[in-house]
N, CA, C and O atoms as CSV, one atom per row, in Angstrom:
chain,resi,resn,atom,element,x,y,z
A,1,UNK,N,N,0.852,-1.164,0.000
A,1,UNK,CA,C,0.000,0.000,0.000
A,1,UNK,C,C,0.903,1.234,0.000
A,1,UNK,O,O,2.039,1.165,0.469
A,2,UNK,N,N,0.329,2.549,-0.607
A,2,UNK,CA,C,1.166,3.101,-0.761
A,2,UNK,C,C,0.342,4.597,-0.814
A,2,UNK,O,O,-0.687,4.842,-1.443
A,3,UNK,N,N,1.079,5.450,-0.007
A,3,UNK,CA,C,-0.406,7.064,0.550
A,3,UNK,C,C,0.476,7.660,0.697
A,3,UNK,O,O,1.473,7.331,1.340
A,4,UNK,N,N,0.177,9.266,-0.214
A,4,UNK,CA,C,0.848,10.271,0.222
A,4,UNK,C,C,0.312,11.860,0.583
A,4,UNK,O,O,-0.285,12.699,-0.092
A,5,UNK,N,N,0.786,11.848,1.877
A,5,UNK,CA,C,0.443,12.750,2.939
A,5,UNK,C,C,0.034,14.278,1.935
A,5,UNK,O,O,0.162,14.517,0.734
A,6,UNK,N,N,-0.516,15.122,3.139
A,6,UNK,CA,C,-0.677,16.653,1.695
A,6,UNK,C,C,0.893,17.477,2.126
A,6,UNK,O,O,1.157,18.503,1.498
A,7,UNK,N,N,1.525,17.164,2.808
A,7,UNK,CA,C,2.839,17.782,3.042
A,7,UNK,C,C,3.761,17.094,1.857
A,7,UNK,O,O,4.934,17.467,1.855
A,8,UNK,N,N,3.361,16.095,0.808
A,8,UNK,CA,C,4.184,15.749,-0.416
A,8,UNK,C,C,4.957,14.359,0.056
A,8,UNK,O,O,5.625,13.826,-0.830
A,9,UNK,N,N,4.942,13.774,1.233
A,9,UNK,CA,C,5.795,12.315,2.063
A,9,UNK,C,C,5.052,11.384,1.288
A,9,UNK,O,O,3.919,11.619,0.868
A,10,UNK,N,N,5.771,10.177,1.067
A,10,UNK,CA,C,5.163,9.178,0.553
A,10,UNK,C,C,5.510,8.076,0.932
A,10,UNK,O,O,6.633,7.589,0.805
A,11,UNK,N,N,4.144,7.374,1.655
A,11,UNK,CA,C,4.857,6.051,2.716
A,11,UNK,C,C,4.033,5.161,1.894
A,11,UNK,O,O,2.985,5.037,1.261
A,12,UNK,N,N,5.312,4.522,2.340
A,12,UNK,CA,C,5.257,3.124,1.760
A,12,UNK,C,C,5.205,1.883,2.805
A,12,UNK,O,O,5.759,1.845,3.904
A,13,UNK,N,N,4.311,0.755,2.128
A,13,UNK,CA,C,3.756,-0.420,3.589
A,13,UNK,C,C,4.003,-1.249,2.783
A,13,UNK,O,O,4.007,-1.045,1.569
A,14,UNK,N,N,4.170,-1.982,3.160
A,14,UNK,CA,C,4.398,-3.834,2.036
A,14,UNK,C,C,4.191,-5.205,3.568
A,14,UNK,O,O,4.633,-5.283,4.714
A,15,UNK,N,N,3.523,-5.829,2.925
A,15,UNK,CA,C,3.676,-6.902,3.857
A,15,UNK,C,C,4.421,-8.197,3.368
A,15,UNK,O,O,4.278,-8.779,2.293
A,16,UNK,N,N,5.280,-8.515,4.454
A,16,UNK,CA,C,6.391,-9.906,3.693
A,16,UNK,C,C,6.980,-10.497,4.697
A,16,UNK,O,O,8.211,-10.505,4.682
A,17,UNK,N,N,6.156,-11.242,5.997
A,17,UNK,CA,C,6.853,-11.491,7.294
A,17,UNK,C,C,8.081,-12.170,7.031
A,17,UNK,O,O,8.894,-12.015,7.943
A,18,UNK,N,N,8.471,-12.859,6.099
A,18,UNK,CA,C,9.284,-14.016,6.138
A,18,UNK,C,C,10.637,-13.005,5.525
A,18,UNK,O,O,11.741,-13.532,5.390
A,19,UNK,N,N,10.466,-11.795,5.241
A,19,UNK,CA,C,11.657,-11.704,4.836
A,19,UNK,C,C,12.439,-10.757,5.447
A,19,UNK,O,O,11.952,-9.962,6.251
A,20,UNK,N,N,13.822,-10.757,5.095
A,20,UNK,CA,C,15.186,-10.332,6.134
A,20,UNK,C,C,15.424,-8.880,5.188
A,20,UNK,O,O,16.031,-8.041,5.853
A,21,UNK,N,N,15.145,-8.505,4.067
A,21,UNK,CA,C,15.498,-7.470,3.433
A,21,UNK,C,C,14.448,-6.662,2.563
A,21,UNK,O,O,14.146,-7.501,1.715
A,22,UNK,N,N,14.031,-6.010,2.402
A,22,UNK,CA,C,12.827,-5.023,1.473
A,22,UNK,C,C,13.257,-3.818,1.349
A,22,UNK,O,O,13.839,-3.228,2.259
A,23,UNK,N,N,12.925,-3.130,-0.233
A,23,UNK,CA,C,13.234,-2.040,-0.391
A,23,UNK,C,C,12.656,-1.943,-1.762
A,23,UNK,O,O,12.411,-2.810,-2.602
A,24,UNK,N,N,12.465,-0.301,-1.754
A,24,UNK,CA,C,11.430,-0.040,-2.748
A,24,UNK,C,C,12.707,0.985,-4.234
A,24,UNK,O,O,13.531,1.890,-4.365
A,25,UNK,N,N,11.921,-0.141,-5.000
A,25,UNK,CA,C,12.792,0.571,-6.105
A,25,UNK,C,C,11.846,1.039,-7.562
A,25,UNK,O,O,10.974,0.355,-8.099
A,26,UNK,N,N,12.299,2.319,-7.954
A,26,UNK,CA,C,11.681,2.741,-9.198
A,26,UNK,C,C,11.891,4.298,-10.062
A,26,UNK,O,O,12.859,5.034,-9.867
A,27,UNK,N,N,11.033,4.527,-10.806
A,27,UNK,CA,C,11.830,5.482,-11.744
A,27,UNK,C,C,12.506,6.585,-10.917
A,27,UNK,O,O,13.192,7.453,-11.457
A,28,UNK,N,N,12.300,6.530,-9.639
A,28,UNK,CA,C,12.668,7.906,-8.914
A,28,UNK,C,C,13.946,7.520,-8.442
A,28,UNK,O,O,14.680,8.494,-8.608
A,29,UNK,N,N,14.235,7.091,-8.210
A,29,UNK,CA,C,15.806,6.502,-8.010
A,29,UNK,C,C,16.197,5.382,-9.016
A,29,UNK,O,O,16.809,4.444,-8.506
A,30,UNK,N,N,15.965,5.313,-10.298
A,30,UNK,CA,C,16.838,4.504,-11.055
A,30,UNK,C,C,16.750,3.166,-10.705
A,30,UNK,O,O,17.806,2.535,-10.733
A,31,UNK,N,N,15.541,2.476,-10.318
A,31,UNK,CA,C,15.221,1.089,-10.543
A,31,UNK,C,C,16.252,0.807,-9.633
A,31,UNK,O,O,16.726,-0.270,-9.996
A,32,UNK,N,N,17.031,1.339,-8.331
A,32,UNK,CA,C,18.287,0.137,-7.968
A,32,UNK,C,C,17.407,-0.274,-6.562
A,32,UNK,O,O,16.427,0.105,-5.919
A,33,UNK,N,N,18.124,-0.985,-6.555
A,33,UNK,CA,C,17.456,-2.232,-5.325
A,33,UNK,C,C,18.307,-2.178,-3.966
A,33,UNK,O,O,18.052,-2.931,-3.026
A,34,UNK,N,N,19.173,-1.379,-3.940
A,34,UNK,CA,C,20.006,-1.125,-2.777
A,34,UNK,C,C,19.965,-0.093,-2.428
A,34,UNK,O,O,20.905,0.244,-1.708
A,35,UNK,N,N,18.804,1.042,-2.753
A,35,UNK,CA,C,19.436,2.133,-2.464
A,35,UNK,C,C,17.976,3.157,-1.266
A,35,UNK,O,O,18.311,4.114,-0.567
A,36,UNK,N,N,16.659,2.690,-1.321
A,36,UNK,CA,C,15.131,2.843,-0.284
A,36,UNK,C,C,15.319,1.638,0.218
A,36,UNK,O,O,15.082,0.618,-0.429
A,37,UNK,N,N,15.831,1.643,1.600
A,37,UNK,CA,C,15.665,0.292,2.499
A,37,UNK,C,C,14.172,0.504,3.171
A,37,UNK,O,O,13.907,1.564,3.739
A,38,UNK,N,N,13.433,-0.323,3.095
A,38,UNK,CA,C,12.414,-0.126,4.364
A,38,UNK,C,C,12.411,-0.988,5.583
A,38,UNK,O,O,12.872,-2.130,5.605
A,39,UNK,N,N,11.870,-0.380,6.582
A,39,UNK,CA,C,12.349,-0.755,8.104
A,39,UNK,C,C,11.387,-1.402,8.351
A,39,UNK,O,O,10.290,-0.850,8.264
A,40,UNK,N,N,11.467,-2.661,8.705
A,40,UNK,CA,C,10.985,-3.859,9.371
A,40,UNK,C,C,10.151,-3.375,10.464
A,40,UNK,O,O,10.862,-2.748,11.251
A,41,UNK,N,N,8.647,-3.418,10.919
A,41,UNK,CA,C,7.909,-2.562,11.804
A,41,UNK,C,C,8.169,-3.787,12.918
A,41,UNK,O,O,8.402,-3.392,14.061
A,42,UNK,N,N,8.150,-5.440,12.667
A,42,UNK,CA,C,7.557,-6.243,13.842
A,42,UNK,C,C,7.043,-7.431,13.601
A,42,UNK,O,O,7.401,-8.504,14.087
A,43,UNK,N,N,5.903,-7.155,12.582
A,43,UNK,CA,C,4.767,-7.308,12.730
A,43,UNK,C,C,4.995,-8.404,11.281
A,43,UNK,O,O,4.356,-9.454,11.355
A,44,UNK,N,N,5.779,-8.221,10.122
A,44,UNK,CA,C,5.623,-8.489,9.528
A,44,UNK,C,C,5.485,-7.551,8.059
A,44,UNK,O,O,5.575,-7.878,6.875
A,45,UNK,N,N,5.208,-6.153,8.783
A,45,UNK,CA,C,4.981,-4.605,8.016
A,45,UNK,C,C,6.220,-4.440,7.684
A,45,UNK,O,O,6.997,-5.033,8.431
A,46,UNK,N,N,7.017,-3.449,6.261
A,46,UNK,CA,C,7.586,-3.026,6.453
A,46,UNK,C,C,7.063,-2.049,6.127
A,46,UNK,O,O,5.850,-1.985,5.926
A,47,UNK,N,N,8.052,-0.850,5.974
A,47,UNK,CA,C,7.422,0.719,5.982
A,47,UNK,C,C,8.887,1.512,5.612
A,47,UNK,O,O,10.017,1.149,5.939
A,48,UNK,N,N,8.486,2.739,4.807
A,48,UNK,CA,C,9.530,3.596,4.029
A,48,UNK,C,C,8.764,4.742,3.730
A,48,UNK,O,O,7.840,4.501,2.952
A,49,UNK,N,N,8.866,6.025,4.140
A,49,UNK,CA,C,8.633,7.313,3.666
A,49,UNK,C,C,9.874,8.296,3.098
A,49,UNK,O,O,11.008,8.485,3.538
A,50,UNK,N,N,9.321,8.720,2.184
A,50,UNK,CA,C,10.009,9.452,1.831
A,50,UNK,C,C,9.515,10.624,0.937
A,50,UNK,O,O,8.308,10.691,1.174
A,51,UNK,N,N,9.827,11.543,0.065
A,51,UNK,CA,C,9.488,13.178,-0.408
A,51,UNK,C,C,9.747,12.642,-1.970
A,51,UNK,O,O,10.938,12.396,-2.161
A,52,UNK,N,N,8.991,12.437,-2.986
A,52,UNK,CA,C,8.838,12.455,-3.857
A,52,UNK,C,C,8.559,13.627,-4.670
A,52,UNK,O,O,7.732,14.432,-4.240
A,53,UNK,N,N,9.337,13.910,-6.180
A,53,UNK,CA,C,8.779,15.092,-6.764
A,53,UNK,C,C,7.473,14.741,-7.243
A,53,UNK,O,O,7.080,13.582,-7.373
A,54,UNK,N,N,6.641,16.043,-7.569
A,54,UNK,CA,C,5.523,15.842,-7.719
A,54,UNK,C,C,5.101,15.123,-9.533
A,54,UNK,O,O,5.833,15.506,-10.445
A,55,UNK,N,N,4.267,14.413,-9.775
A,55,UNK,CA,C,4.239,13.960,-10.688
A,55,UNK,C,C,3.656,12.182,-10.485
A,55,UNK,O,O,3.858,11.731,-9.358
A,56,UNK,N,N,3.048,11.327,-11.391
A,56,UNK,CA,C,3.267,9.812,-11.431
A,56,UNK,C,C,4.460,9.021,-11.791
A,56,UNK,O,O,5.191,9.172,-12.770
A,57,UNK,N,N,4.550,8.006,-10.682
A,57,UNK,CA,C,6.365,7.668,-10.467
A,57,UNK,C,C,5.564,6.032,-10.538
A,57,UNK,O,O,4.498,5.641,-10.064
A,58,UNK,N,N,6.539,5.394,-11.289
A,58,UNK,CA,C,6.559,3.884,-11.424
A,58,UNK,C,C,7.133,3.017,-10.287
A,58,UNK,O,O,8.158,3.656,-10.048
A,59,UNK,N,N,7.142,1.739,-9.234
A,59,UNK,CA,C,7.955,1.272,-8.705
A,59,UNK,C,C,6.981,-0.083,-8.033
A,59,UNK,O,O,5.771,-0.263,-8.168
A,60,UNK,N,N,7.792,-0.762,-7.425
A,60,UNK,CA,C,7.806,-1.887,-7.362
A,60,UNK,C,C,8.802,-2.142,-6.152
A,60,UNK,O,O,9.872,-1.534,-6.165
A,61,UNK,N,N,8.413,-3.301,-4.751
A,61,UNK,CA,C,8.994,-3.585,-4.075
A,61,UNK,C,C,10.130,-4.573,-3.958
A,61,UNK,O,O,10.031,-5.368,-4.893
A,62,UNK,N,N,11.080,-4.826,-3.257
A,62,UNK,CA,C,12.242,-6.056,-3.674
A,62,UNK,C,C,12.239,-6.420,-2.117
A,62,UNK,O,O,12.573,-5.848,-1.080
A,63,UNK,N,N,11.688,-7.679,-2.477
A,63,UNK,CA,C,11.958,-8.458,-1.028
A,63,UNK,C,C,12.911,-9.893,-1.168
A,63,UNK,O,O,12.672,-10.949,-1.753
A,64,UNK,N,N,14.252,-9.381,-0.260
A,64,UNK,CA,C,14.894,-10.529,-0.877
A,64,UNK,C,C,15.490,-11.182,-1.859
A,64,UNK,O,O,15.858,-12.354,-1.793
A,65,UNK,N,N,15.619,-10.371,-2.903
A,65,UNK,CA,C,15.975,-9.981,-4.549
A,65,UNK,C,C,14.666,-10.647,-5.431
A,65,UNK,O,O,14.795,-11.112,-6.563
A,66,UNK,N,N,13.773,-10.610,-4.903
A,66,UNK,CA,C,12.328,-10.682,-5.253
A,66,UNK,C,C,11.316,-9.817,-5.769
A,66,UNK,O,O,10.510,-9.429,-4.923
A,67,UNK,N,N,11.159,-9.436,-6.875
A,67,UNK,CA,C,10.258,-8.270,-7.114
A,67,UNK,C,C,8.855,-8.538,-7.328
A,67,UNK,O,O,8.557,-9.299,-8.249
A,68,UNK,N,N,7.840,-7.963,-6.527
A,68,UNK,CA,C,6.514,-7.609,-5.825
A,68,UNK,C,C,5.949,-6.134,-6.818
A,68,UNK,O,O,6.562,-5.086,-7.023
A,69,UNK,N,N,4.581,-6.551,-7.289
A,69,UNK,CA,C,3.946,-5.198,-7.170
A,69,UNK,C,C,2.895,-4.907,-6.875
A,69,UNK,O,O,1.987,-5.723,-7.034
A,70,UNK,N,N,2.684,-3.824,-6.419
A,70,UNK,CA,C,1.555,-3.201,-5.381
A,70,UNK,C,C,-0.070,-3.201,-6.002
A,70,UNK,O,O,-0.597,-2.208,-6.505
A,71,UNK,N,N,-0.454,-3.987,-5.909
A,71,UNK,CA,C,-1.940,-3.764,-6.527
A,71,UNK,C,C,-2.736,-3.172,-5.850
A,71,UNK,O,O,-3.902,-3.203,-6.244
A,72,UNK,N,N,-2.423,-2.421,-4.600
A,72,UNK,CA,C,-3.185,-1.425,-4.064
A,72,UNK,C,C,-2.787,-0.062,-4.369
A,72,UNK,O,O,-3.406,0.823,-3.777
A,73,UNK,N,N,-1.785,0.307,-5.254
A,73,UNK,CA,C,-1.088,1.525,-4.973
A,73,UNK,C,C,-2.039,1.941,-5.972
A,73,UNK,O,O,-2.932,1.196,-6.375
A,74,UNK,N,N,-1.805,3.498,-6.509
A,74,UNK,CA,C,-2.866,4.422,-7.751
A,74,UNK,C,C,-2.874,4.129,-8.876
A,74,UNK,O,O,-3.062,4.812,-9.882
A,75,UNK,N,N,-2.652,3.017,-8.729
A,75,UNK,CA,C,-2.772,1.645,-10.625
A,75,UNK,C,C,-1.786,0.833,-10.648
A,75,UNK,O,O,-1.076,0.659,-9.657
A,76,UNK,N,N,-1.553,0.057,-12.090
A,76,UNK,CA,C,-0.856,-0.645,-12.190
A,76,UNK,C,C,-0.573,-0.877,-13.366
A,76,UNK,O,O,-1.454,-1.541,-13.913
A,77,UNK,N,N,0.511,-0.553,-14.191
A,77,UNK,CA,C,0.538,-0.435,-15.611
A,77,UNK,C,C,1.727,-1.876,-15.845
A,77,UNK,O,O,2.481,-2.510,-15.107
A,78,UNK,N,N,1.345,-1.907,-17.327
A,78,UNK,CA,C,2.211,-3.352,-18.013
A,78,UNK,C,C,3.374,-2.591,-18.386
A,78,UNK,O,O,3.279,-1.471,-18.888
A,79,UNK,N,N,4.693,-3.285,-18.109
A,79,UNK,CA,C,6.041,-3.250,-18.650
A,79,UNK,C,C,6.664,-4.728,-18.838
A,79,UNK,O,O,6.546,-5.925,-18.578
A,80,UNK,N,N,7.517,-3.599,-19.574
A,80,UNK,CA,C,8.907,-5.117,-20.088
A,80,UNK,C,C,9.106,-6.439,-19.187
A,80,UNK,O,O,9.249,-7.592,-19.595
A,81,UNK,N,N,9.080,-5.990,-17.898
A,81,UNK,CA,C,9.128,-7.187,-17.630
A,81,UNK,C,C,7.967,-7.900,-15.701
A,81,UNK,O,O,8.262,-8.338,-14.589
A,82,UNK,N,N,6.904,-7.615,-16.362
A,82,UNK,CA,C,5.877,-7.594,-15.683
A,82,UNK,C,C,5.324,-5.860,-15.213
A,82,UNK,O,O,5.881,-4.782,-15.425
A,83,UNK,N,N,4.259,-6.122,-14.641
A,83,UNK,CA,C,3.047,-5.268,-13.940
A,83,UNK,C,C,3.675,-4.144,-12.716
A,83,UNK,O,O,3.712,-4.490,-11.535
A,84,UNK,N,N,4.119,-2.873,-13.136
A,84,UNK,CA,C,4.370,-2.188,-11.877
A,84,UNK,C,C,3.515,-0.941,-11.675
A,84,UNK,O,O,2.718,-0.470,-12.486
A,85,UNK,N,N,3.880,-0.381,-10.175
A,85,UNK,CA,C,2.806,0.429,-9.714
A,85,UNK,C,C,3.273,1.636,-9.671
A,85,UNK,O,O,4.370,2.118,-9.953
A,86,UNK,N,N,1.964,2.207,-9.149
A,86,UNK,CA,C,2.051,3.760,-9.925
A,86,UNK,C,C,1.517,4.251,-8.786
A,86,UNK,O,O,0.469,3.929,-8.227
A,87,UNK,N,N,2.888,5.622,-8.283
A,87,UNK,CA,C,1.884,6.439,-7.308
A,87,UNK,C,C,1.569,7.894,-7.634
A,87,UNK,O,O,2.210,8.124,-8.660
A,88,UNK,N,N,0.933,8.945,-7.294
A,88,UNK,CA,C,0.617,9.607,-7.772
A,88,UNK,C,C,0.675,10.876,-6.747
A,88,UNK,O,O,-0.098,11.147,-5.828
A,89,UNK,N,N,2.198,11.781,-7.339
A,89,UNK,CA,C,2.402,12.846,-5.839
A,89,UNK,C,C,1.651,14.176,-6.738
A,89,UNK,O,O,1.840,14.480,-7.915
A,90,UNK,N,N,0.827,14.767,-5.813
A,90,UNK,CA,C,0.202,16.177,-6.601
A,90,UNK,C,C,0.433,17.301,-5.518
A,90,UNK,O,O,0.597,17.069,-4.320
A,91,UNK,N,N,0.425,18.597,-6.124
A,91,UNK,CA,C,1.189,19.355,-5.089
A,91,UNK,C,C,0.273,19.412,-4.175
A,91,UNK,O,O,-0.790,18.791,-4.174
A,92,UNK,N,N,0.712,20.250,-3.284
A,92,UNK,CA,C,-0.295,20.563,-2.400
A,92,UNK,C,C,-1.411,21.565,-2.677
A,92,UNK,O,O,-1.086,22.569,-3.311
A,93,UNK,N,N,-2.823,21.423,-2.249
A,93,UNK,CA,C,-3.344,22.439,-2.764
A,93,UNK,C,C,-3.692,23.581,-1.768
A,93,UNK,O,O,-3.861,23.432,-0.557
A,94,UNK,N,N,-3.773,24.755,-2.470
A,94,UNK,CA,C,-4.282,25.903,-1.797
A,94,UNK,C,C,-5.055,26.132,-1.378
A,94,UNK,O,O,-6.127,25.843,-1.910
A,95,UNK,N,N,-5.008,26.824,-0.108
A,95,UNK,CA,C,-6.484,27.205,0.819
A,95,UNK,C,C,-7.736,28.136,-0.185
A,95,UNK,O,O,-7.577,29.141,-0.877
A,96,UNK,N,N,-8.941,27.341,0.082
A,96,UNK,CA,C,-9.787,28.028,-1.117
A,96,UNK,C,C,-9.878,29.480,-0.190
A,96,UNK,O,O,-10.060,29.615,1.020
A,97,UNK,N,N,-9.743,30.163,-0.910
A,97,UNK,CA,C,-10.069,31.869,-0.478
A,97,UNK,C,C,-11.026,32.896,-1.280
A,97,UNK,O,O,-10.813,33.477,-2.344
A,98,UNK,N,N,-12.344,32.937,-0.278
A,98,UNK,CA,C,-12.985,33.783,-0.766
A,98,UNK,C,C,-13.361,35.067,-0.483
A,98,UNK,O,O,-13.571,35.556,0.627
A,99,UNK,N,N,-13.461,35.804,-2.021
A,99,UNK,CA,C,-13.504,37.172,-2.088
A,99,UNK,C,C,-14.613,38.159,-1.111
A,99,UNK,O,O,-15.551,38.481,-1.840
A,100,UNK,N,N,-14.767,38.672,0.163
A,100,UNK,CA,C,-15.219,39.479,0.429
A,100,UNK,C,C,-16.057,40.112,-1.235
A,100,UNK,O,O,-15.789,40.389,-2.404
A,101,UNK,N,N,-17.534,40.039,0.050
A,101,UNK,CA,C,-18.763,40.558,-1.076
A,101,UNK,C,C,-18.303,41.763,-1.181
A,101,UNK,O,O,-17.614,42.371,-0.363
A,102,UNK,N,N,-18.823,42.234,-2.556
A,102,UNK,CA,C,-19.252,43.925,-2.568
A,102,UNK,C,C,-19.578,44.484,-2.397
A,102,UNK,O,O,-20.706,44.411,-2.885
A,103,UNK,N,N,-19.405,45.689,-1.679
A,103,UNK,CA,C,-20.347,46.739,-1.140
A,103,UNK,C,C,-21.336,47.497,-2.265
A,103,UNK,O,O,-21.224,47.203,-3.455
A,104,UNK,N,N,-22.230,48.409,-1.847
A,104,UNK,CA,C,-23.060,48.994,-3.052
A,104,UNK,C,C,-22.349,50.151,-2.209
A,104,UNK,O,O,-21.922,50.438,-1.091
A,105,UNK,N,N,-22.545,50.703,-3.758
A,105,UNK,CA,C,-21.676,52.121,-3.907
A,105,UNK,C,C,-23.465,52.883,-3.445
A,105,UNK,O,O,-24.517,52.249,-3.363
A,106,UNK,N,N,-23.248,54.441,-3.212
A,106,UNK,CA,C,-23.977,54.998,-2.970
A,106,UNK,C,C,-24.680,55.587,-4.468
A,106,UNK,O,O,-25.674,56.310,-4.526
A,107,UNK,N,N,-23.879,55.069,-5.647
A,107,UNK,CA,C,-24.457,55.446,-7.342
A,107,UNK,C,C,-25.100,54.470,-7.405
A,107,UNK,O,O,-26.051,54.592,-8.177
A,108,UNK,N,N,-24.985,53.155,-6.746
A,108,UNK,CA,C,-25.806,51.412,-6.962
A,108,UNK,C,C,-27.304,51.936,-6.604
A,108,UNK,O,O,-28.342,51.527,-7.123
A,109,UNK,N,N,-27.228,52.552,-5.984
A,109,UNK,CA,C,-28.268,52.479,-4.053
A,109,UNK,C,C,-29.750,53.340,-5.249
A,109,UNK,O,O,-30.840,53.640,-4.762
């Protein structure tokens, strides 16, 4: 699973009790597999946040030199060499602000 906060963070959850290593790799760092470790919660969870530029970013988890993809994350598109996921960072948005009504002029009246 994969949610990102309105401050632009993007955490990342994977479940994989059995394994000793996980880390999330994809177009935002160059597909490498050594380089987003995620931290083992306990439980069986792991978990990884991090600040993504804004835009849709491709990636896919590595558990174990095992590659996983997220069918919960914001889709899931076909590549070369299987199904990876797609998250989707949008900026933050602005406080809606509205315009103070108009007064009537004393030429309205």
């Amino acid at each position: 699973m994969v949610t990102v906060n309105d401050d632009g963070c993007t955490h990342f959850r994977f479940f994989r009790p059995n394994a000793a290593n996980v880390f999330v790799a994809g177009d935002f760092n160059e597909w490498r597999t050594d380089q987003l470790k995620m931290a083992s919660c306990g439980n069986g969870y792991w978990e990884l946040t991090v600040r993504l530029p804004r835009g849709d970013h491709k990636f896919r988890y590595v558990a174990d030199g095992l590659w996983h993809t997220d069918f919960a994350a914001f889709g899931v598109e076909p590549e070369r060499f299987g199904p990876v996921s797609v998250v989707r960072v949008r900026p933050r948005a602005a406080p809606l602000r509205v315009a103070p009504a108009a007064r009537p002029t004393a030429a309205a009246a």
